[in-house]
Every structure is written in structure tokens, then in C-alpha cells.
LOSE-121581 format. One record per residue: x, y, z of N, C-alpha, C, O in turn. Coordinates in steps of 0.2 Angstrom, whole numbers, plus 2048, in hexadecimal, padded with zeros to 3 digits. Example, Ala and Ser with C-alpha at 12.3 -4.5 7.8 and 13.67 -1.06 7.14 Angstrom:
<rs>
[[842,7E4,827],[83E,7EA,827],[842,7F0,827],[847,7EF,82A]] [[840,7F5,823],[844,7FB,824],[840,800,827],[843,806,828]] 
</rs>
This chain:
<rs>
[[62E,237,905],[62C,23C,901],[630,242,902],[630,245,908]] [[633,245,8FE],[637,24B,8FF],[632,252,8FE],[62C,252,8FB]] [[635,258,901],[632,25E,8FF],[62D,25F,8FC],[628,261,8FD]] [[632,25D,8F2],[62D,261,8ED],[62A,25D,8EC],[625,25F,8E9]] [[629,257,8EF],[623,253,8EC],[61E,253,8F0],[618,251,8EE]] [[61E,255,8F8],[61A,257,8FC],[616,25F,8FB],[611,25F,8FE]] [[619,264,8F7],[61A,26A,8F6],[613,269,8EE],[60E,26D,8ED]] [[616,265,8EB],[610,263,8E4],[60A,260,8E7],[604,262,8E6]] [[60C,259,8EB],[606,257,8EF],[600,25C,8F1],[5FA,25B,8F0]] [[602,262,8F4],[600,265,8F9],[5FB,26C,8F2],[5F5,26F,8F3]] [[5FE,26C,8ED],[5FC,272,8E6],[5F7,26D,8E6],[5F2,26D,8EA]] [[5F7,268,8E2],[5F5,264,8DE],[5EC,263,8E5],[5E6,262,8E3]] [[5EE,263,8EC],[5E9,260,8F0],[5E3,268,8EF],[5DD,267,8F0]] [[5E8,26F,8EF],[5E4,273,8F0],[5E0,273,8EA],[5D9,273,8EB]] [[5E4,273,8E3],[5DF,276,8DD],[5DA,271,8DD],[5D4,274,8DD]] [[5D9,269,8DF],[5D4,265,8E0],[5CE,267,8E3],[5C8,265,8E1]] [[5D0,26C,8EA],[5CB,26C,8F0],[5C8,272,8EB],[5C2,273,8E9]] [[5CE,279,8E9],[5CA,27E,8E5],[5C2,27D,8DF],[5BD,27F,8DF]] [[5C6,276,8DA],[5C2,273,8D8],[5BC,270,8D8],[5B7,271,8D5]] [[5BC,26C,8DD],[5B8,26A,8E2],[5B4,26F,8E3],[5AF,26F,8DF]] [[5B4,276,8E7],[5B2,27A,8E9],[5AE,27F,8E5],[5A9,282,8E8]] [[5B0,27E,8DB],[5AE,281,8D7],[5A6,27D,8D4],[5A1,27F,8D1]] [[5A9,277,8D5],[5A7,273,8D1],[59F,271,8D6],[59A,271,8D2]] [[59F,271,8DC],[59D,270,8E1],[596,27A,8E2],[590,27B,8E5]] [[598,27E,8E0],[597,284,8E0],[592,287,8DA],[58F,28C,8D9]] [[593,283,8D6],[590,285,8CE],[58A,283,8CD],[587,285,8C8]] [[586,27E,8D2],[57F,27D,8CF],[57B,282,8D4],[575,282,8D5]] [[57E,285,8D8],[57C,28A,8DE],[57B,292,8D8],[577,296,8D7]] [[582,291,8D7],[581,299,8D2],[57D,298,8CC],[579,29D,8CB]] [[57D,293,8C8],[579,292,8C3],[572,293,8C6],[56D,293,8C2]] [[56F,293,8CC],[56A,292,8CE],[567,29A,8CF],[562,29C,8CE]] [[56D,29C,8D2],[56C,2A4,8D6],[56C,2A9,8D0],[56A,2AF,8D1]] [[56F,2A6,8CA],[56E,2AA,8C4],[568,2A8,8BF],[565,2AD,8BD]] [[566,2A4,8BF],[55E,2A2,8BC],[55A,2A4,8BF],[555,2A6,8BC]] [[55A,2A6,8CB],[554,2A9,8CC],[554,2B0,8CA],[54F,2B3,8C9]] [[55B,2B4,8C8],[55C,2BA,8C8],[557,2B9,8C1],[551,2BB,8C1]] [[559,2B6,8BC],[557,2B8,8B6],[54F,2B8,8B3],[54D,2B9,8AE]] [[54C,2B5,8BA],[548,2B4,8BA],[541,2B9,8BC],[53E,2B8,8C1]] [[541,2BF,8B9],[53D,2C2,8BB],[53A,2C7,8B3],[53D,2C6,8AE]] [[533,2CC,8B5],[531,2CE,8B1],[532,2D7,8B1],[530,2DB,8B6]] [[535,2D9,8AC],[535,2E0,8AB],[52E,2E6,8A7],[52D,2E5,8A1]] [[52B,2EA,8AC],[526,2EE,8A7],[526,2F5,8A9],[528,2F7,8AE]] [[525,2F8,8A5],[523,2FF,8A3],[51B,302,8A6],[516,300,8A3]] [[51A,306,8AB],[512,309,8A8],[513,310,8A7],[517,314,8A9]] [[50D,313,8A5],[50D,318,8A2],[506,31D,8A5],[501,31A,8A3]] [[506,321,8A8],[501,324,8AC],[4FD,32D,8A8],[501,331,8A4]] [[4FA,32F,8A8],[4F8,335,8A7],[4F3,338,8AA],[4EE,333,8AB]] [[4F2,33E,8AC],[4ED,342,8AE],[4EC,34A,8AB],[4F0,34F,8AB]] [[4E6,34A,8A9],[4E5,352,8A7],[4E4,356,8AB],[4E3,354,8B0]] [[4E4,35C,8AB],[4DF,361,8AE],[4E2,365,8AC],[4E8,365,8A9]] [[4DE,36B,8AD],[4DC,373,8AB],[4E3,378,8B0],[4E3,378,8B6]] [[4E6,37A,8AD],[4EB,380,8B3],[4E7,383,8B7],[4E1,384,8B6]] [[4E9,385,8BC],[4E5,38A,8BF],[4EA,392,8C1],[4E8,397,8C3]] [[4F0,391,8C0],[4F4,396,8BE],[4F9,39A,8B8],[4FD,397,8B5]] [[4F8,3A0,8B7],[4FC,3A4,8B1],[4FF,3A6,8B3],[4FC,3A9,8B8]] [[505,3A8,8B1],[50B,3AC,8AF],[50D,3AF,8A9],[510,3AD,8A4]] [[50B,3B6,8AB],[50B,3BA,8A5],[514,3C0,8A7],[516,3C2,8AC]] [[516,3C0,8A2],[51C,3C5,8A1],[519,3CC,89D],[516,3CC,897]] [[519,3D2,8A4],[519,3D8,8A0],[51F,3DD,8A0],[523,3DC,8A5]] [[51F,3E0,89D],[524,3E6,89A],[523,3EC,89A],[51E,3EE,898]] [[527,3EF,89B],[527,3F7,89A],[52C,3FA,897],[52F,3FA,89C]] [[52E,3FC,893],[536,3FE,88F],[532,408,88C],[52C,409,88A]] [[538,40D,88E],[536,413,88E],[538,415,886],[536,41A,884]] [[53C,411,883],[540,414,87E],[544,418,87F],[545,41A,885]] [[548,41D,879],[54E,420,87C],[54A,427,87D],[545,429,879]] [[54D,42A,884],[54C,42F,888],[554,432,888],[559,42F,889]] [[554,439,888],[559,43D,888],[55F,43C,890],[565,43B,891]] [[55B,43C,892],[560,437,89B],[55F,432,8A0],[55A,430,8A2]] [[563,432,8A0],[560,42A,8A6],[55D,42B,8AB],[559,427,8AE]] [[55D,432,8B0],[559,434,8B1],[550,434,8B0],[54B,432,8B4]] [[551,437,8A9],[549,438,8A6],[547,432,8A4],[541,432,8A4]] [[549,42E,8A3],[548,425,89F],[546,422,8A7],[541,41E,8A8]] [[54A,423,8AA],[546,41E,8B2],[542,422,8B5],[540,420,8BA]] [[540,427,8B4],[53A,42B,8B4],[534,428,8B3],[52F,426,8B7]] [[535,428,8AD],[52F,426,8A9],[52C,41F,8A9],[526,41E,8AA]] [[533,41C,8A9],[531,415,8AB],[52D,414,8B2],[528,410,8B2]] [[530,419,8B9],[52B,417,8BE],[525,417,8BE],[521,414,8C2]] [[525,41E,8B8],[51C,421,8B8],[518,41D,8B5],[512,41E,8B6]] [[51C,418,8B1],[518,416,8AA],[516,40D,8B0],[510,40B,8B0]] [[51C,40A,8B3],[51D,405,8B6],[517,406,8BB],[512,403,8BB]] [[51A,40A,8BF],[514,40A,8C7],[50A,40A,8C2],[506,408,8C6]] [[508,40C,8BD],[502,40C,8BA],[501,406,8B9],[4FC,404,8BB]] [[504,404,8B5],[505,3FC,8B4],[504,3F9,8BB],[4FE,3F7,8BC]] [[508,3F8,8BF],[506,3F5,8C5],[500,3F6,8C9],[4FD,3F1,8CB]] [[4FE,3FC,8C9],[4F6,3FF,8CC],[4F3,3FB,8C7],[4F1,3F7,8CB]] [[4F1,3F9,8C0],[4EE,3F8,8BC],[4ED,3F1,8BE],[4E8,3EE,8BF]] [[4F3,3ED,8C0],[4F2,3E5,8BF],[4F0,3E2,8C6],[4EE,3DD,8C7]] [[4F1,3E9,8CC],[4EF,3E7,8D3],[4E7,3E8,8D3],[4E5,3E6,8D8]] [[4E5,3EA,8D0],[4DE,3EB,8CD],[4D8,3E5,8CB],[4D2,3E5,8CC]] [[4DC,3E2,8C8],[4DA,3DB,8C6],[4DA,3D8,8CC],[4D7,3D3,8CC]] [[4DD,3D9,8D1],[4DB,3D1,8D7],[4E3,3D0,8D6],[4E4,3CA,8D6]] [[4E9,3D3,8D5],[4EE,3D0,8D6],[4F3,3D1,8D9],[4F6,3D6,8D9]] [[4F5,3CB,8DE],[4F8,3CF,8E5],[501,3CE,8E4],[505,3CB,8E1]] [[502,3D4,8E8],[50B,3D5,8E8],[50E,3CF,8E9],[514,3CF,8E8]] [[50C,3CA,8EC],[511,3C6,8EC],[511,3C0,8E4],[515,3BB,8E2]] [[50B,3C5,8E1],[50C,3C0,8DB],[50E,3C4,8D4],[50C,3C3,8CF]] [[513,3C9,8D6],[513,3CE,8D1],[51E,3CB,8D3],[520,3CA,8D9]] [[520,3CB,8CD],[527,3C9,8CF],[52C,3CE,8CB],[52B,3CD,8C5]] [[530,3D1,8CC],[534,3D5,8C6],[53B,3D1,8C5],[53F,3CF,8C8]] [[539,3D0,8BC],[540,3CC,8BB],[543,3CF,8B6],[546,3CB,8B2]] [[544,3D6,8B5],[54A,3DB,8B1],[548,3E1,8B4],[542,3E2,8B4]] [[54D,3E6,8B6],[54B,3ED,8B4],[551,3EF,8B5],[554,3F0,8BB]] [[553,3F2,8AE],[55A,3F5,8AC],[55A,3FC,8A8],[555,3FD,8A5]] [[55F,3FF,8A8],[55D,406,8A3],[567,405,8A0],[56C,403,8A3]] [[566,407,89B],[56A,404,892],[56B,40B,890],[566,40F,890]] [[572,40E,88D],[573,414,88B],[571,410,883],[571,40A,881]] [[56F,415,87F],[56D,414,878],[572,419,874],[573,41F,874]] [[575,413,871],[57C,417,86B],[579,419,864],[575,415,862]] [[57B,41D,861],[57C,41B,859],[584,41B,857],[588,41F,859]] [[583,417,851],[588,413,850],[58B,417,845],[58A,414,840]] [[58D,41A,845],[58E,41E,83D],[596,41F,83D],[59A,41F,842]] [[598,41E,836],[5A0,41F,835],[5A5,41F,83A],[5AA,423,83B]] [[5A3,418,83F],[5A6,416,843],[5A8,419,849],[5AD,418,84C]] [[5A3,41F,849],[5A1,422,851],[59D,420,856],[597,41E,855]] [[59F,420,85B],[599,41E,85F],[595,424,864],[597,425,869]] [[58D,426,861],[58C,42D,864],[586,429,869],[584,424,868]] [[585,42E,86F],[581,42B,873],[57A,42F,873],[579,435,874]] [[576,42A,871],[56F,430,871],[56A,42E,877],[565,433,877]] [[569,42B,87B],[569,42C,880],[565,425,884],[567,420,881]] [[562,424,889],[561,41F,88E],[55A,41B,88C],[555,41D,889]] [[55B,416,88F],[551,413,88C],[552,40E,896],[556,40A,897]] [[54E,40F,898],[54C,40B,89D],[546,404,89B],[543,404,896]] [[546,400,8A0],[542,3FA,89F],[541,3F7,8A4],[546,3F8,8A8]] [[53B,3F3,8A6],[539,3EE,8AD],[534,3EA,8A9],[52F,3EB,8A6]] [[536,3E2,8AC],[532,3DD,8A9],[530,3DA,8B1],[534,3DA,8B6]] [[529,3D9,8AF],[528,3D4,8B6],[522,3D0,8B4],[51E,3D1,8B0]] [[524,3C9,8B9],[51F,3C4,8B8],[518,3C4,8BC],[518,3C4,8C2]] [[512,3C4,8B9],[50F,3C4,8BE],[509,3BC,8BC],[507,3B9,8B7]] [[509,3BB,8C4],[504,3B5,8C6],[4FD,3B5,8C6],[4FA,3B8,8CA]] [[4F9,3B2,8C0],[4F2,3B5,8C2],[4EE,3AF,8C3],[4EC,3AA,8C0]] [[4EC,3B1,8C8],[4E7,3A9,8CC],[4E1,3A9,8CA],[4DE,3A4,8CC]] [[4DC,3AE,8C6],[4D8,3AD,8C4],[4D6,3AD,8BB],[4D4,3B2,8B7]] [[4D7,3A8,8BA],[4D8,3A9,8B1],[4D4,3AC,8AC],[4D5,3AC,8A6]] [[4CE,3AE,8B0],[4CC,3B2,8AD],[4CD,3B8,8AB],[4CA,3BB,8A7]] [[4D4,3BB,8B1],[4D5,3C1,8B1],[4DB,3C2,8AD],[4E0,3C7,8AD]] [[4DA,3BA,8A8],[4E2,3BC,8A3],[4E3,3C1,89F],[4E9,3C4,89E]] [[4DC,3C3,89B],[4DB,3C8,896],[4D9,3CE,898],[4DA,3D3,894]] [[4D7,3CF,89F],[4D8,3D6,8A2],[4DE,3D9,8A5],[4DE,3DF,8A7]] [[4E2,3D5,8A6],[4E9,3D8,8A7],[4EC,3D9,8A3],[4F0,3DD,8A5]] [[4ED,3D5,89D],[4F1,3D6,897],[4EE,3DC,894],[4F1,3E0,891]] [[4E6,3DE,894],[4E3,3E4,891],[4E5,3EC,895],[4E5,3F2,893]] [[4E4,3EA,89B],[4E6,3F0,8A0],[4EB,3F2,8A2],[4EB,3F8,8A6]] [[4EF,3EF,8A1],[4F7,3EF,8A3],[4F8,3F2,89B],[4FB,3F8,89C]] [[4F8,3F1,895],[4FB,3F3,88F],[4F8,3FC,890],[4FB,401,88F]] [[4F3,3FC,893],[4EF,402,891],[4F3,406,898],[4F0,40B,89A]] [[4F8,405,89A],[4FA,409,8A0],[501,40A,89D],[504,40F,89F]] [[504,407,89A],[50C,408,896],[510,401,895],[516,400,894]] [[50B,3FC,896],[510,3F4,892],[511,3F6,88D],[50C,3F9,88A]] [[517,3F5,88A],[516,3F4,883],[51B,3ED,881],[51D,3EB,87B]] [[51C,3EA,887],[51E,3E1,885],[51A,3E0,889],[51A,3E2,88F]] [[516,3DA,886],[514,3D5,88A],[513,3CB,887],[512,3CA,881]] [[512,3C5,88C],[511,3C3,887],[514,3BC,88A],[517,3BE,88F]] [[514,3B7,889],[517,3B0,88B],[513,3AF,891],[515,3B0,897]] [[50D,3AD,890],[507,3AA,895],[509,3A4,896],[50B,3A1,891]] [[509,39F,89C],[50B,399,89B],[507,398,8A2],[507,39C,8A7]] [[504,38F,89F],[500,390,8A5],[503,38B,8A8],[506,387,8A4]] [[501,388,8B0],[504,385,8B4],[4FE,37F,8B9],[4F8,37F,8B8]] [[500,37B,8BE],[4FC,37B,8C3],[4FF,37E,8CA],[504,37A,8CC]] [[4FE,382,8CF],[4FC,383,8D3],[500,37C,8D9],[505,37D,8DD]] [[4FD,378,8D9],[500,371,8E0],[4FD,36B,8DA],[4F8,36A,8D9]] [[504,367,8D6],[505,362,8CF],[505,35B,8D5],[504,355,8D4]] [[505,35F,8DD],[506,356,8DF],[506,34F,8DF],[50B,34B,8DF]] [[4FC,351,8E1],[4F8,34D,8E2],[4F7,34C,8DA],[4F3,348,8D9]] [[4FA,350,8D5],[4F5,34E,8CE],[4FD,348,8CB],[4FC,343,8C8]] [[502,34A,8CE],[506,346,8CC],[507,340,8D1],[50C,33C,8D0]] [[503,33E,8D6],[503,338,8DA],[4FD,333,8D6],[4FF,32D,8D5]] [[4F7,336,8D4],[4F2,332,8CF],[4F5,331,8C8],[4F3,32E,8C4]] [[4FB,335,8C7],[4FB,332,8C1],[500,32B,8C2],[500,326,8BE]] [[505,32D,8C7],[509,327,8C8],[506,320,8CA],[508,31A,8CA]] [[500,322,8CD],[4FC,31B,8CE],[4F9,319,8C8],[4F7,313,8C7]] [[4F8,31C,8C2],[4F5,31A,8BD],[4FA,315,8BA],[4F9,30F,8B8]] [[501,318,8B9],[504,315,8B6],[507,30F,8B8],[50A,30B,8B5]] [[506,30E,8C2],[509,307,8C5],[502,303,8C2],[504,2FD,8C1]] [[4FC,304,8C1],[4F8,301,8C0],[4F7,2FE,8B9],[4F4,2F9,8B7]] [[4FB,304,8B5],[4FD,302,8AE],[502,2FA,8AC],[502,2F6,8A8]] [[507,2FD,8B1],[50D,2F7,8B2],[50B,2F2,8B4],[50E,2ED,8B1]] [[506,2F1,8B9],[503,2EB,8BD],[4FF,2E6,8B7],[500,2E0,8B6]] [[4FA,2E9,8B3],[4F7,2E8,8AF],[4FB,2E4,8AA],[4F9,2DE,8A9]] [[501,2E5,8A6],[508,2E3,8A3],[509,2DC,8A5],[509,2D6,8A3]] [[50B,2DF,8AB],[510,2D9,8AF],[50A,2D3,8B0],[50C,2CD,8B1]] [[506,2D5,8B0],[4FE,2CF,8B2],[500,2CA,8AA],[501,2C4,8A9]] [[4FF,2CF,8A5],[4FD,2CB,8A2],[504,2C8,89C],[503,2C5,897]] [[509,2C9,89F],[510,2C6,89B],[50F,2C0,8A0],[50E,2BA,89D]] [[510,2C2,8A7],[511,2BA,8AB],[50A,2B5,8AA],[50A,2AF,8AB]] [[505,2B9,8A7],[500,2B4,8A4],[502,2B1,89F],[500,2AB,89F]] [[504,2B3,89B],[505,2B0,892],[50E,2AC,895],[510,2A8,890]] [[510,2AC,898],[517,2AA,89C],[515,2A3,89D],[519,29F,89C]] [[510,2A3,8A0],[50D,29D,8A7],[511,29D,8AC],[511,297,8AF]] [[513,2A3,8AE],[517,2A2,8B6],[512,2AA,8B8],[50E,2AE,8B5]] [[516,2A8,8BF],[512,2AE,8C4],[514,2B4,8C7],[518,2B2,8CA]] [[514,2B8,8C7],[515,2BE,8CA],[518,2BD,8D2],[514,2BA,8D6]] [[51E,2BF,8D3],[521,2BF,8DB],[521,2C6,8DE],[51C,2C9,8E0]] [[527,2C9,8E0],[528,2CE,8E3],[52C,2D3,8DF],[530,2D1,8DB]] [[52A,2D9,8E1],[52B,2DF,8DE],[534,2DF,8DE],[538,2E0,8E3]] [[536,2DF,8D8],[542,2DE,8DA],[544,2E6,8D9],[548,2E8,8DD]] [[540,2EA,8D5],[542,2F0,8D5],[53E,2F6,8D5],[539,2F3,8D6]] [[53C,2FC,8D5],[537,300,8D0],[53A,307,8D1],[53E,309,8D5]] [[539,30B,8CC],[53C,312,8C9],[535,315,8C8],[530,312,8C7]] [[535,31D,8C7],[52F,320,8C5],[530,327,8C4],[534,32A,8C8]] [[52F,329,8C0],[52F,330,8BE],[529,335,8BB],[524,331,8B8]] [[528,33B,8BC],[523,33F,8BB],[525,346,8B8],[52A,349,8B9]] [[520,349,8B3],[521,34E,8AF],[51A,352,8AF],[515,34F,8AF]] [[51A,359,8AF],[515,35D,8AC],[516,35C,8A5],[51B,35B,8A3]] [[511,35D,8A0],[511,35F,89A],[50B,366,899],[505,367,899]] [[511,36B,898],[50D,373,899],[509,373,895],[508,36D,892]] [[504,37A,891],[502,37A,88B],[509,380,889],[50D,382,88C]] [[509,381,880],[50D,384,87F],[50A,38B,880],[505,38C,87C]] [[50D,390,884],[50D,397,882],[506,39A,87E],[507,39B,878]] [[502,39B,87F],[4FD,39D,87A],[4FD,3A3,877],[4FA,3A4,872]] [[501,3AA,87C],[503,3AF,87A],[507,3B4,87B],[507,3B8,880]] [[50D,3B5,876],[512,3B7,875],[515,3B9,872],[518,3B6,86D]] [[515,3C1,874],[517,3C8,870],[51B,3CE,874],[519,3D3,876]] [[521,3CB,873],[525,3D0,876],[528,3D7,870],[52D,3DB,870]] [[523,3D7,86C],[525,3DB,867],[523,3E3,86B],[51F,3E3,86F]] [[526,3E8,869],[523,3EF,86E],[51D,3F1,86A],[51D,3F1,864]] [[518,3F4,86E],[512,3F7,86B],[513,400,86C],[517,403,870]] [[50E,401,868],[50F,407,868],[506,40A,86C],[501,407,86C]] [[509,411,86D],[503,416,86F],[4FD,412,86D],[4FA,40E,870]] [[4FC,414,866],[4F6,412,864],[4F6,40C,866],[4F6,40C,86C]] [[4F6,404,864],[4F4,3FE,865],[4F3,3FF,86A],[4ED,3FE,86A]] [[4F6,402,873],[4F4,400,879],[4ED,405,879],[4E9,403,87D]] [[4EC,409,876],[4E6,40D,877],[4E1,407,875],[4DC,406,879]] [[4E2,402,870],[4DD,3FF,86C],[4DC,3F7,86F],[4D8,3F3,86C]] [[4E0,3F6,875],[4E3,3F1,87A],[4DB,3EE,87A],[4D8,3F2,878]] [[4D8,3E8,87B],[4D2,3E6,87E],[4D2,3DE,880],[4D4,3DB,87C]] [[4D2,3DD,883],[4D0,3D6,88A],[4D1,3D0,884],[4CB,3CE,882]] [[4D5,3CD,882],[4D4,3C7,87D],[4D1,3BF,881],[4D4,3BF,887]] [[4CE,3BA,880],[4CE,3B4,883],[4D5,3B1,883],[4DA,3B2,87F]] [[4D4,3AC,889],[4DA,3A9,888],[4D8,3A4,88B],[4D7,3A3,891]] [[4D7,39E,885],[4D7,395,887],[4DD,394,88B],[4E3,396,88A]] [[4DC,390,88F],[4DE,38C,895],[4E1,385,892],[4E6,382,893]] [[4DD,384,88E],[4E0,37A,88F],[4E0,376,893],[4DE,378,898]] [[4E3,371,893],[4E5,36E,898],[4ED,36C,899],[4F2,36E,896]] [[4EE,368,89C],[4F5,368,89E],[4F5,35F,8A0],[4F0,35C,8A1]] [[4FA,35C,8A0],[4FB,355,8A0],[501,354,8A6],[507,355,8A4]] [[4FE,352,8AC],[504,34E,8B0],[503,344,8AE],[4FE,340,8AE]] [[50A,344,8AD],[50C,33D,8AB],[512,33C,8AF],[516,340,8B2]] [[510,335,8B0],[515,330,8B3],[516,32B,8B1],[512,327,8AD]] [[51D,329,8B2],[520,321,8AF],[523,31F,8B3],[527,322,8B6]] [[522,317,8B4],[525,314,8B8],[528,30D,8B5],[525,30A,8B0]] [[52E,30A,8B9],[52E,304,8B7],[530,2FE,8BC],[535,2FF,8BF]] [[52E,2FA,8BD],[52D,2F5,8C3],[52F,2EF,8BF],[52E,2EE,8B9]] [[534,2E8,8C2],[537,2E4,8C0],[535,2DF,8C6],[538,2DF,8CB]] [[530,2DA,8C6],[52E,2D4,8C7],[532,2D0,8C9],[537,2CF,8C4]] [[533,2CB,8CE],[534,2C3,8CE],[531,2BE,8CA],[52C,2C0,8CE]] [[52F,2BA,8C8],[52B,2B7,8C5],[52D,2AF,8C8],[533,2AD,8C9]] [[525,2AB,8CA],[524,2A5,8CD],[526,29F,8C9],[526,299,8CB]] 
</rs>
């Protein structure tokens, strides 16, 4: 037997063995892909109510135009520091009072494409945290009556969402469990072991109940008075989804 035909011999013995090898391999994989395929996918869906026990109200102070920037953050101090006295009043403490603008703006007017400066307007917005909700319409009423004249985007919260987002996620694995029981029932196989799970969680706020950044004048804050403010409630939800082996 010469070379090539030892050489062909030699092809011909390998593709056989690789064959072999395929051939040989394929009721293993058709197997490992049927166990694969063989499981149950569900969905559960969880929710929990409750009441905020925290508000965040945005108030404001804008002086309008003032002859100098000088006189305009004047004002503002005098008008701002009363407002704060007023709302430390109510029970509410400096680490729950937040400042999120306070800027002072030259004021133009704008005629036969002059630009003349008439003069300065200062401004200070802050958030403040009120932990007892009762004292929502007492701060929005006593604070406007000391120089707010923006106030408004109440938006309420919880305080520690946790523990309310840990009960809600067990609602929903229980939701899921419930699912998966009764598919592998109407199935006639069994439930195995847990192959995947994923989960997620959301507040769902109330919207805004009130909000009015329009500027008030003199009189309305003279006429300012304590309004109710419904609370609602708030919904923590959770979604989960868990993927089964099945028996």
C-alpha cells in the first residue's frame, strides 16, 4: 500500500470515528435539551397600600423688582427669615427645611430694541419636610401670611418603604407559587427546583394634590387660611418572575 492510499485510509478512518462520535453523542444532547426545555415560566404580582406619613412642600419667596440688588436681597432676607420663623413654629426642624434656589436676576425692559435696566428681583425656594400631616395646612397658611407668595407641589412619601416593599414581594412570590401549582396541575407533571428568579419593586406616589406656583399678592396672603389636605394612600408593588423545572 503506498502513501496516498495509507493517507486516504487514514481520512476516511478519522471522519468515521468523528461520526461515530456524533452519532454516538446525539441521544445525550437531544436529552439535555428536552430536560432544558422542560420547565415552567410565571409571573406574580404583589401589592401593598398604606397611608404617607411624609410631605414635601416647595415654598418661595420672589421680591419683585427692587430698585438695586442691594435692596432686593434685603428684602428678601427680611421677608425669607419670617417665613422661616413661621414654619419653625409648626414643629419643624432645620434639618428638614432644604434650600433649593436662591438667586437675584437684573430685570430689563426691552422697547425699540433698547435694552434699559430697571432693576433687580431676588428669590429663595425651599423644600420643607413635614412629619406631622396635620401641620400641612398650617404651614402653607403661616408661611404665605409672613411673604410666600410661591407655594405648592405637596407630594407625599413614605418615610422607611422597606419592610412595606419586602411584604409586598412576598405577596407576589406567593402570587407566582399559586400560578406555577396550578399550570403543573392541569400539565399532569410536578413542580422541581427553582432554574431562575428576577424581582422588582416600585412606589406608586399620590399625584400632587397641590400646586400653585403662581405669585400671590398682599391681599390673598392676608386672606391665607389652613386648607385640608387628604392624604390617600400610596401603593408599594412588586413583580417577580420565577422559572421552574418541572417533574
Amino acid at each position: 500500500m503506498n502513501e496516498k492510499h495509507i493517507f486516504i485510509t487514514v481520512i476516511i478512518g478519522g471522519l468515521l470515528y468523528i461520526g461515530g462520535q456524533y452519532v454516538t453523542s446525539q441521544p445525550q444532547r437531544i436529552q439535555k435539551e428536552t430536560e432544558a426545555n422542560r420547565e415552567i415560566s410565571v409571573q406574580g404580582h404583589g401589592i401593598v397600600k398604606t397611608k404617607p406619613n411624609i410631605a414635601h412642600i416647595t415654598l418661595g419667596v420672589t421680591t419683585g423688582k427692587q430698585v438695586t440688588a442691594v435692596t432686593a436681597m434685603n428684602l428678601l432676607t427680611q421677608r425669607f427669615n419670617a417665613v422661616l420663623t413661621a414654619v419653625k413654629q409648626q414643629g419643624i426642624k432645620d434639618g428638614d427645611i432644604n434650600t433649593t434656589n436662591l438667586s437675584i436676576n437684573p430685570v430689563y425692559d426691552w422697547s425699540n430694541g433698547k435694552q434699559t435696566l430697571l432693576g433687580f428681583e431676588a428669590s429663595e425656594n425651599i423644600e420643607v419636610k413635614i412629619r406631622d400631616l396635620s401641620k400641612i395646612g398650617e404651614v402653607l397658611a403661616k408661611s404665605t401670611l409672613e411673604g410666600v407668595n410661591q407655594a405648592g407641589n405637596i407630594q407625599f412619601t413614605i418615610d422607611n418603604p422597606d419592610q412595606l416593599q419586602i411584604d409586598a414581594q412576598k405577596e407576589a412570590i406567593e402570587n407566582a407559587q399559586v400560578k406555577a401549582k396550578e399550570l403543573a396541575k392541569s400539565l399532569g407533571v410536578s413542580l422541581g427546583k427553582i432554574k431562575s428568579f428576577t424581582s422588582s419593586s416600585s412606589e406608586n406616589s399620590p399625584t400632587p394634590l397641590y400646586r400653585n406656583n403662581a405669585m400671590l399678592g398682599a391681599g390673598e396672603a392676608d386672606l391665607a387660611k389652613a386648607p385640608e389636605v387628604p392624604v390617600g394612600t400610596q401603593d408599594i408593588t412588586a413583580d417577580v418572575s420565577i422559572v421552574y423545572e418541572i417533574k
